[in-house]
PASEBA-1860 file (N, C-alpha, C; in nm, 3 decimals):
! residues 219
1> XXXXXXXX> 0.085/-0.119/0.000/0.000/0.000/0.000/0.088/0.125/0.000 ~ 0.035/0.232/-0.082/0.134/0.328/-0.101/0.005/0.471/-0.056 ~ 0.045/0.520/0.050/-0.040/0.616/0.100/-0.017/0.765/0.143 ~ -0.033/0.862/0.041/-0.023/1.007/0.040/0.010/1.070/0.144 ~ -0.150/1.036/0.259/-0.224/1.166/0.280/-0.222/1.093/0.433 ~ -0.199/1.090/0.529/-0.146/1.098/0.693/-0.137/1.202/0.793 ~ -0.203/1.193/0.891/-0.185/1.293/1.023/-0.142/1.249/1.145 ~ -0.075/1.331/1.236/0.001/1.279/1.328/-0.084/1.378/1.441
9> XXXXXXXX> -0.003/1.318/1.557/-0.027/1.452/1.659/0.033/1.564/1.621 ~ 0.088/1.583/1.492/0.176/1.743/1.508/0.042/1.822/1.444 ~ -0.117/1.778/1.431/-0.188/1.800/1.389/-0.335/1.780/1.422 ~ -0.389/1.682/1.425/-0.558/1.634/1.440/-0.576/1.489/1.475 ~ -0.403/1.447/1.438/-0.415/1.287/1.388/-0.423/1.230/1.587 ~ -0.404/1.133/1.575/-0.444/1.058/1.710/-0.282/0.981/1.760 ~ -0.203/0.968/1.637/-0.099/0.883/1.697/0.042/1.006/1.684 ~ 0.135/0.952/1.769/0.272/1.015/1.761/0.347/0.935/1.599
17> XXXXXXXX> 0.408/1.042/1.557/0.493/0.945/1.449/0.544/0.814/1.401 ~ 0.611/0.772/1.581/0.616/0.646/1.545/0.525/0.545/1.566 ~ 0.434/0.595/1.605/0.306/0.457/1.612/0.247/0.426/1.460 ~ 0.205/0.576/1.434/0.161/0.555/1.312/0.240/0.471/1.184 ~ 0.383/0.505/1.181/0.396/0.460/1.111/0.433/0.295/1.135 ~ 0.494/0.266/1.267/0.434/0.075/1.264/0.334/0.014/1.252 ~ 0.170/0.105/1.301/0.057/0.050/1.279/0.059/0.075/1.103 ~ 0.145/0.148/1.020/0.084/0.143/0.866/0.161/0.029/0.821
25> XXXXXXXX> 0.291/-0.011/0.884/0.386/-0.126/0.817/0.314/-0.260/0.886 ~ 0.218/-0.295/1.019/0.165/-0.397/1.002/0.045/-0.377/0.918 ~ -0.016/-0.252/0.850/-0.138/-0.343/0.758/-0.015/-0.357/0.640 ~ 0.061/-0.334/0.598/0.135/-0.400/0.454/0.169/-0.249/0.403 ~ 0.193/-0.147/0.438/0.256/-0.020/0.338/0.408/-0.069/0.349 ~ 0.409/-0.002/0.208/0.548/-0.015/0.155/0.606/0.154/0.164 ~ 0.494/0.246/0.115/0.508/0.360/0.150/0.409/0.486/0.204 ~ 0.428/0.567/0.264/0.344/0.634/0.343/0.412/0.805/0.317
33> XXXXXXXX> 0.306/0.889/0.340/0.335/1.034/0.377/0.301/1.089/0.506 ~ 0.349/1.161/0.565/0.300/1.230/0.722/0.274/1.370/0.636 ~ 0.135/1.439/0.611/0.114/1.513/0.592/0.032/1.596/0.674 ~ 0.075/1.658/0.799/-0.038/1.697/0.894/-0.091/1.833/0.848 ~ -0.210/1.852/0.884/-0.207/2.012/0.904/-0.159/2.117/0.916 ~ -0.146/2.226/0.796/-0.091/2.359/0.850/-0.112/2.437/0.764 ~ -0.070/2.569/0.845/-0.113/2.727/0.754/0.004/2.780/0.788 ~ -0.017/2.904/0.770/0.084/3.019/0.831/0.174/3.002/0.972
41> XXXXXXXX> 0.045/2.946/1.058/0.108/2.946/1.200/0.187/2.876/1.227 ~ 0.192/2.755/1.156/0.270/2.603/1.186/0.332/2.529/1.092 ~ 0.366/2.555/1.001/0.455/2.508/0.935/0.585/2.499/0.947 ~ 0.611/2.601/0.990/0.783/2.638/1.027/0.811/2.562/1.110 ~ 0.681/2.491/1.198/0.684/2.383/1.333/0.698/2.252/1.274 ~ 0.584/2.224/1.210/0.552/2.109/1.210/0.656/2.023/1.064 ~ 0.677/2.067/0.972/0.764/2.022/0.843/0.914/2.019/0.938 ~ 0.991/2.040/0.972/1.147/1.994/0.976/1.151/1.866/1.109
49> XXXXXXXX> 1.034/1.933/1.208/0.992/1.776/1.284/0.960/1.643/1.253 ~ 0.854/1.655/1.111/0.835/1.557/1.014/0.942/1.530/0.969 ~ 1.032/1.594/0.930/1.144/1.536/0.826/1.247/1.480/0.924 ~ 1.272/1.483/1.003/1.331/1.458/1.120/1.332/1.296/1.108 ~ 1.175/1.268/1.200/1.117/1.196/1.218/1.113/1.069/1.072 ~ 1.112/1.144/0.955/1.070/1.079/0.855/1.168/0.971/0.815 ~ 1.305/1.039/0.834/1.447/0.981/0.789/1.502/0.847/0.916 ~ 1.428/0.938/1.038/1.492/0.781/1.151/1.356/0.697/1.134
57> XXXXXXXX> 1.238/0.702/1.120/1.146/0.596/1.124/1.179/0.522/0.976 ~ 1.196/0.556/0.857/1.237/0.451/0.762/1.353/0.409/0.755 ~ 1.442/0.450/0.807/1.568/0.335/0.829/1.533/0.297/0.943 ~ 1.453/0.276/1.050/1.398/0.188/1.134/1.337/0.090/1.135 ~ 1.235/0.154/1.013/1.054/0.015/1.035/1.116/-0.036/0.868 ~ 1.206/-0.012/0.773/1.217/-0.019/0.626/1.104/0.005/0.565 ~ 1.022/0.080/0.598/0.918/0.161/0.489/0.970/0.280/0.465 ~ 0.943/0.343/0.334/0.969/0.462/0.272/0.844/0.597/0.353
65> XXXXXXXX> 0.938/0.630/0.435/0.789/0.761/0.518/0.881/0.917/0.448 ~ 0.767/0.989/0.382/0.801/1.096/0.297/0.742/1.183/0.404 ~ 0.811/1.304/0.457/0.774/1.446/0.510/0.696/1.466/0.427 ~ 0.578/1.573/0.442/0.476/1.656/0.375/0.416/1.750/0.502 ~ 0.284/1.812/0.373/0.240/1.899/0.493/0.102/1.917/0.391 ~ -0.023/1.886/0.480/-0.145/1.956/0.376/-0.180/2.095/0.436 ~ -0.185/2.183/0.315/-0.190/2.299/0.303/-0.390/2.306/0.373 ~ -0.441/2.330/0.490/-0.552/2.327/0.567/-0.642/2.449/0.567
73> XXXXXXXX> -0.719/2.490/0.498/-0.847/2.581/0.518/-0.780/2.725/0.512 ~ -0.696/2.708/0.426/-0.576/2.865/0.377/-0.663/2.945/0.278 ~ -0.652/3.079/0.333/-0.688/3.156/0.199/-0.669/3.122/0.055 ~ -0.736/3.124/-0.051/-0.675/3.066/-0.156/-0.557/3.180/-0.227 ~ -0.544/3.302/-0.207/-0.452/3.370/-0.210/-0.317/3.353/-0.203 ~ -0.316/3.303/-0.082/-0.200/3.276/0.003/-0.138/3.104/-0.025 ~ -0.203/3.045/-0.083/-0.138/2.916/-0.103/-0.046/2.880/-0.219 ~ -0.028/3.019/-0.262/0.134/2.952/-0.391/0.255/3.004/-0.309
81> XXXXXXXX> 0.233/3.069/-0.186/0.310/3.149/-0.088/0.367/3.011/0.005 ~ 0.222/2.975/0.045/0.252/2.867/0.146/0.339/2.756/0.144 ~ 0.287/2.685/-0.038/0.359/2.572/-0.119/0.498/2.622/-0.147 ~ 0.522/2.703/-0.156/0.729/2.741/-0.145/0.768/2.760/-0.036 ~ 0.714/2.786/0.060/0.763/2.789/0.217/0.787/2.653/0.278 ~ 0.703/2.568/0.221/0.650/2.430/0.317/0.769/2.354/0.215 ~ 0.782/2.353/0.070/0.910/2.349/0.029/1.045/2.378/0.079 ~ 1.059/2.447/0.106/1.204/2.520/0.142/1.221/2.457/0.294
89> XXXXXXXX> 1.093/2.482/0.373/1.127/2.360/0.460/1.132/2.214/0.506 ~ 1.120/2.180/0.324/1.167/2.066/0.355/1.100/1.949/0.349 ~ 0.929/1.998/0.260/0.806/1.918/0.261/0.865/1.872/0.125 ~ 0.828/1.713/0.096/0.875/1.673/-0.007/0.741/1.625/-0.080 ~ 0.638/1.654/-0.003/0.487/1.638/-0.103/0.418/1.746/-0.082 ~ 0.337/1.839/-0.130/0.281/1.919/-0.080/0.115/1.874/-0.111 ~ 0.031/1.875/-0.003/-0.153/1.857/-0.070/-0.205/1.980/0.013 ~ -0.328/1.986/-0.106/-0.407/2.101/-0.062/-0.538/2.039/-0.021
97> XXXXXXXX> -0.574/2.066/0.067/-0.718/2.020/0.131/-0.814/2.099/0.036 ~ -0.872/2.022/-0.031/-0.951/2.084/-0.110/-1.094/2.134/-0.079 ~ -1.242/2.128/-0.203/-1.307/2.204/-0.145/-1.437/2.092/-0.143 ~ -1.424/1.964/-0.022/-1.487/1.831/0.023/-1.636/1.923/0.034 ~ -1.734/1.892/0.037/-1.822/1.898/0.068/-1.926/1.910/0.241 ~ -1.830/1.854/0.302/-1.846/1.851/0.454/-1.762/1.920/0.521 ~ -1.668/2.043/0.465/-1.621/2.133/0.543/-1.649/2.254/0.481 ~ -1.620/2.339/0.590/-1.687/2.505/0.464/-1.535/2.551/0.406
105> XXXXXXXX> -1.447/2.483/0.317/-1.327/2.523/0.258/-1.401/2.638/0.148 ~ -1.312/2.710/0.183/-1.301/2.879/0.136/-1.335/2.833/-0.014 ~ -1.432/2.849/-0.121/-1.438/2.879/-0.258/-1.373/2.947/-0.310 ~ -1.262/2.912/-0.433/-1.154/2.918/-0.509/-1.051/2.859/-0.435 ~ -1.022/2.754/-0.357/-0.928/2.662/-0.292/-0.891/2.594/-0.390 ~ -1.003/2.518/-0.476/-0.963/2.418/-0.589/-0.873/2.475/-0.665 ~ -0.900/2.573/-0.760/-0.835/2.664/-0.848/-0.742/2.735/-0.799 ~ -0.688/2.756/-0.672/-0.565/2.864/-0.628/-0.476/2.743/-0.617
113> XXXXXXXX> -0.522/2.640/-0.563/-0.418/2.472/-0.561/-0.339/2.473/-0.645 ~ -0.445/2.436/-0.748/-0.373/2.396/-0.928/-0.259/2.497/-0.924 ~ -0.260/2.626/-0.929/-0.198/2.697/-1.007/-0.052/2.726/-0.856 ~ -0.098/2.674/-0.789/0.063/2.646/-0.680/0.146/2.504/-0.713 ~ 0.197/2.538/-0.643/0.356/2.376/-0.662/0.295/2.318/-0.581 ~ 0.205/2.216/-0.591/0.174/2.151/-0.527/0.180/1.978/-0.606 ~ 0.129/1.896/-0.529/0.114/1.722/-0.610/-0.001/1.679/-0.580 ~ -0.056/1.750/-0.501/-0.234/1.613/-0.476/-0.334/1.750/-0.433
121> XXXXXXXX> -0.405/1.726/-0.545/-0.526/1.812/-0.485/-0.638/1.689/-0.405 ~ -0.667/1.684/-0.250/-0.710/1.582/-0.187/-0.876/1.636/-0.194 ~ -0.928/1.552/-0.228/-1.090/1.527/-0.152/-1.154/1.665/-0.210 ~ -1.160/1.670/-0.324/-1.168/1.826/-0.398/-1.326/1.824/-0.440 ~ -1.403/1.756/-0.367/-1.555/1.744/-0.386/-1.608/1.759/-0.564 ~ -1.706/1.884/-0.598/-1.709/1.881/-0.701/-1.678/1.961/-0.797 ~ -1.569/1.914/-0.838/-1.441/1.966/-0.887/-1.525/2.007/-1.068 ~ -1.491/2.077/-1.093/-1.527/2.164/-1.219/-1.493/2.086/-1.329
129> XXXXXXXX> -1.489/2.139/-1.471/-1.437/2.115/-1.598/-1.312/2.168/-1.590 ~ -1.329/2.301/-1.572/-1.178/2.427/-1.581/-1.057/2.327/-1.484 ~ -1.141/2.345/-1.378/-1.054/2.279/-1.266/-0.944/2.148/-1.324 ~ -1.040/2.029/-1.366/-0.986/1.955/-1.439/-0.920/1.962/-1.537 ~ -0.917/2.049/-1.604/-0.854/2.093/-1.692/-0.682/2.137/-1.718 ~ -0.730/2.221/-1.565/-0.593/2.312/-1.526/-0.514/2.208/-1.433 ~ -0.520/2.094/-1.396/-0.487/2.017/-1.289/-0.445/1.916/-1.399 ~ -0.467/1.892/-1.523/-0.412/1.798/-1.622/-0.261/1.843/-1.661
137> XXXXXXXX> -0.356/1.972/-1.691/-0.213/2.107/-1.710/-0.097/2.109/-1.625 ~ -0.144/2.177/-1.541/0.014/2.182/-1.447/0.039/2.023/-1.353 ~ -0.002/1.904/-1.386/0.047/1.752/-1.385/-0.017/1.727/-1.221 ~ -0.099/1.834/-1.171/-0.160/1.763/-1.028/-0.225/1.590/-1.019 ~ -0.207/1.559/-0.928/-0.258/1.430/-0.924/-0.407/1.498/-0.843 ~ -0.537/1.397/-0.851/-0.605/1.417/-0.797/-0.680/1.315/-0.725 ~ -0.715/1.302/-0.589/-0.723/1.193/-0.460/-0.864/1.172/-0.455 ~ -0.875/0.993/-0.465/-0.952/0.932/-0.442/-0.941/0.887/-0.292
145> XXXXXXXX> -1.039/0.915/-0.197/-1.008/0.917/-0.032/-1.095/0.805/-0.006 ~ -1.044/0.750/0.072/-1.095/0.605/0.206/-1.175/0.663/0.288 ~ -1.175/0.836/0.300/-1.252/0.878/0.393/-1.369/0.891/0.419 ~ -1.440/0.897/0.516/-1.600/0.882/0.519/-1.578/1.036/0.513 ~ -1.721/1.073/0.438/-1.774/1.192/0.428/-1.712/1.254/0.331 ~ -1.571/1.259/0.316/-1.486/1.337/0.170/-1.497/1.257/0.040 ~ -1.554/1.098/0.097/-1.563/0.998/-0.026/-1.685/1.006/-0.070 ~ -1.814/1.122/-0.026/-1.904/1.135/-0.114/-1.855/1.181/-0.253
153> XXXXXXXX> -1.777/1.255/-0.289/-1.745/1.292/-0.470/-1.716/1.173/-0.495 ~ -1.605/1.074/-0.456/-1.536/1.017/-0.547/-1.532/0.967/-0.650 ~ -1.664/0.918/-0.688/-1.768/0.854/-0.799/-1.735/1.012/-0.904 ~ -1.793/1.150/-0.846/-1.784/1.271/-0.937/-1.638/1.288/-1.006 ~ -1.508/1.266/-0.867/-1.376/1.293/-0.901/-1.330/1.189/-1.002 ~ -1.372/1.116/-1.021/-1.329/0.992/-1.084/-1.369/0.987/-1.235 ~ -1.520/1.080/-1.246/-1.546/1.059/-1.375/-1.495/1.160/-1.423 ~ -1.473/1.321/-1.366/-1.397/1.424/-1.414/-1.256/1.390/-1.458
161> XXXXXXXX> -1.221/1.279/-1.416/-1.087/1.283/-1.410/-1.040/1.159/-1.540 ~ -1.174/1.074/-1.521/-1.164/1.046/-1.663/-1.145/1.070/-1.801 ~ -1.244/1.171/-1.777/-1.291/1.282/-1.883/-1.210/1.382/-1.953 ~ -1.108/1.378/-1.867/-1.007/1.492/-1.877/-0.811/1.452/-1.908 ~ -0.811/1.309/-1.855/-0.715/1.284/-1.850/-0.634/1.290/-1.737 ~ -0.692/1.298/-1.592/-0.607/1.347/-1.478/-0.596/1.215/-1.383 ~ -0.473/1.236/-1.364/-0.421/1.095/-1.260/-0.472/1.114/-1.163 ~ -0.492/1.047/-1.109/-0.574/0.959/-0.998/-0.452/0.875/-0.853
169> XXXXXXXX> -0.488/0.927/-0.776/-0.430/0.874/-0.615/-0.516/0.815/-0.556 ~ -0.487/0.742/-0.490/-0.616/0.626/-0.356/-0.563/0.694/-0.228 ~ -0.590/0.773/-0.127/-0.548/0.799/-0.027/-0.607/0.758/0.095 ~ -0.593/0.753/0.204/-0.667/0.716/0.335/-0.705/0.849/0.405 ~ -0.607/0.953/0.426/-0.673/1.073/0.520/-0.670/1.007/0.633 ~ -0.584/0.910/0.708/-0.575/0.880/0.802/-0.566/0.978/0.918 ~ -0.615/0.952/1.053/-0.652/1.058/1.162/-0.631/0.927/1.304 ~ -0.659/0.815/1.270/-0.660/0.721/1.374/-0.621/0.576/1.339
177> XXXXXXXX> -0.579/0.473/1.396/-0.576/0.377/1.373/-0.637/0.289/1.243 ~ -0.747/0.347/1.280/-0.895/0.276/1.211/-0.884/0.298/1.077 ~ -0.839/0.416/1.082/-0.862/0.510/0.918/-0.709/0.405/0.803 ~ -0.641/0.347/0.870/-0.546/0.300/0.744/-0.637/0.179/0.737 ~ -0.598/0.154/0.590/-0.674/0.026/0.491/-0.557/-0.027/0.443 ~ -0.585/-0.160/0.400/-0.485/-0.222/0.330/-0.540/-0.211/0.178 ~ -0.388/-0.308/0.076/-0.465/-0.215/-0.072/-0.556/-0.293/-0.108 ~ -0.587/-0.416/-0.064/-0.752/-0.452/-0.085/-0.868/-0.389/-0.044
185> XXXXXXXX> -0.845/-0.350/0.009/-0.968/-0.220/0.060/-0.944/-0.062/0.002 ~ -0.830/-0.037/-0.053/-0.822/0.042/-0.140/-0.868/0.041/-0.250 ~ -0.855/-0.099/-0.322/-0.884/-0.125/-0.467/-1.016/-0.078/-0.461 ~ -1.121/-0.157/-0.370/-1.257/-0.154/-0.362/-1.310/-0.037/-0.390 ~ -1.248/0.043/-0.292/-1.294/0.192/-0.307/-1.275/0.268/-0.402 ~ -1.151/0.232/-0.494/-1.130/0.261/-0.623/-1.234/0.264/-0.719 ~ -1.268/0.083/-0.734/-1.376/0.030/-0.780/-1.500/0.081/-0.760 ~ -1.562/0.136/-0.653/-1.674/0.188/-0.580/-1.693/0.312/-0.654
193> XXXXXXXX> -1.594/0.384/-0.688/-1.569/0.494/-0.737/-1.596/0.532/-0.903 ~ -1.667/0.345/-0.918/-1.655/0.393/-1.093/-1.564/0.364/-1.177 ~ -1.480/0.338/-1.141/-1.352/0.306/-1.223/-1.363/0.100/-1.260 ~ -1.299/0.131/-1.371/-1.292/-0.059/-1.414/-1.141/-0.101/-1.380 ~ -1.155/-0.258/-1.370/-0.992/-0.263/-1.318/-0.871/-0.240/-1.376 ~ -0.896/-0.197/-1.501/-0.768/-0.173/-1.606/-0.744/-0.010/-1.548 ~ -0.875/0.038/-1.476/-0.836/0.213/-1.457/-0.791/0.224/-1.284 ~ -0.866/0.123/-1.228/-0.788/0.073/-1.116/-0.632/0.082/-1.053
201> XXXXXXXX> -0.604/-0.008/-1.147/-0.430/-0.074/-1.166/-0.391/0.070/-1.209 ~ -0.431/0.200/-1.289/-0.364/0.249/-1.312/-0.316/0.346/-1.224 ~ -0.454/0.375/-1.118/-0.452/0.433/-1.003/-0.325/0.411/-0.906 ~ -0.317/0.226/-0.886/-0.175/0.249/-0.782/-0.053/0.220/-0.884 ~ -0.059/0.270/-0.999/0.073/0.276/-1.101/0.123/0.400/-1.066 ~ 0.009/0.474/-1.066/0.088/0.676/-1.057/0.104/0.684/-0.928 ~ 0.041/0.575/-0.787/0.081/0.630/-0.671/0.268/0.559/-0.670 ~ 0.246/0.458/-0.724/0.426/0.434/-0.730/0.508/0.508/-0.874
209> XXXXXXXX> 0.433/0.545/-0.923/0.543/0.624/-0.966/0.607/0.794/-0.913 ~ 0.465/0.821/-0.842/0.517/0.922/-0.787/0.614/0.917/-0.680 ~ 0.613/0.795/-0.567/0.677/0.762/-0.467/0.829/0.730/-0.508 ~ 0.833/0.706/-0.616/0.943/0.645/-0.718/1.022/0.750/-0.679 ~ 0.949/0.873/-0.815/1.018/1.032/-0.820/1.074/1.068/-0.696 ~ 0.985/1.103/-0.559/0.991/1.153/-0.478/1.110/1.093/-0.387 ~ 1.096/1.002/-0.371/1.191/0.950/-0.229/1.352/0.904/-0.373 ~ 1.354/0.934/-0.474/1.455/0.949/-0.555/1.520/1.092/-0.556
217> XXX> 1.414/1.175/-0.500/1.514/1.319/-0.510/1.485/1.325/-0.330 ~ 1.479/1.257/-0.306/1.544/1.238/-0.122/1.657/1.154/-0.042 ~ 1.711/1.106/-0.197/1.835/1.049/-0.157/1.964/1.121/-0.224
END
């Protein structure tokens, strides 16, 4: 299982770093992201702690754990600001919490994403034509979530993304124990989502190839 999108206590999540990431290496990940929460206030906190953390827990547990940081309920203004900051310190994925349906995320979040350095627009509810469009464009991946309540689009994200040509991620949005899946329960949700298994398979092709890229320009 190769999984994006992760929270810790440096955020909302329920476990300290290293729990989380042994409870993700007994369901079967090969690779994982710690992407907790942050804006303005906490980033400068929470990204070099992650990276810290990221480098002694995978030469510890031998899973690949990538620093990140999801960009959380930010002005959409301010998030091509945020995505070079959270860079520079050191975030080696950047996601934008997009605009889910069960939170009141600021309108134009989707569209200020795209057009930042970012890699995963997450849980982006119902994501436009343009949107899709511009997210083909500048090579965003876009997240199919395990999560209850953000996995009402996914069926919508899935066919936009068909439609358009835009890669596709399986993520968990993990917050607790409960929330990691193994990739049989990923596939499903894939599947659930509308997709056939040839579009499936292609889903965890781009999550390893991105993991590929990434933890290749971290060595």
């Amino acid at each position: 299982m190769i999984d994006f999108h992760t929270h810790s206590l440096f955020s909302d999540g329920e476990l300290i770093p290293a729990e989380l990431v042994q409870r993700a290496v007994v369901r079967g990940y090969q690779t994982m992201a710690i992407t907790d929460h942050g804006d303005q206030s906490n980033i400068d906190f929470i990204i070099p702690r992650v990276v810290y953390a990221s480098r002694i827990l995978s030469e510890a547990h031998g899973i690949r754990v990538i620093p990140g940081i999801e960009l959380t309920h930010c002005h959409p203004r301010h998030l091509a600001e945020l995505a070079r900051e959270a860079r520079r310190l050191g975030a080696r994925i950047v996601i934008v919490h997009g605009e889910t349906l069960v939170e009141p995320v600021m309108p134009g979040t989707n569209a200020a994403a795209l057009t930042a350095d970012i890699d995963i627009l997450a849980h982006p509810g119902l994501l436009t034509e343009d949107e899709a469009r511009l997210a083909k464009k500048k090579k965003v991946f876009l997240e199919i979530t395990t999560r209850k309540g953000h996995s009402l689009t996914n069926g919508h994200v899935a066919k936009m993304a068909r439609k358009h040509g835009v890669p596709l991620v399986v993520n968990t949005d993990s917050h607790s124990p409960a929330d990691l899946v193994d990739r049989a329960t990923a596939r499903s949700i894939v599947r659930g989502a509308g997709l056939d298994d040839k579009e499936a398979d292609a889903v965890f092709e781009n999550a390893r190839k991105l993991a590929e890229r990434i933890w290749a320009g971290m060595k």
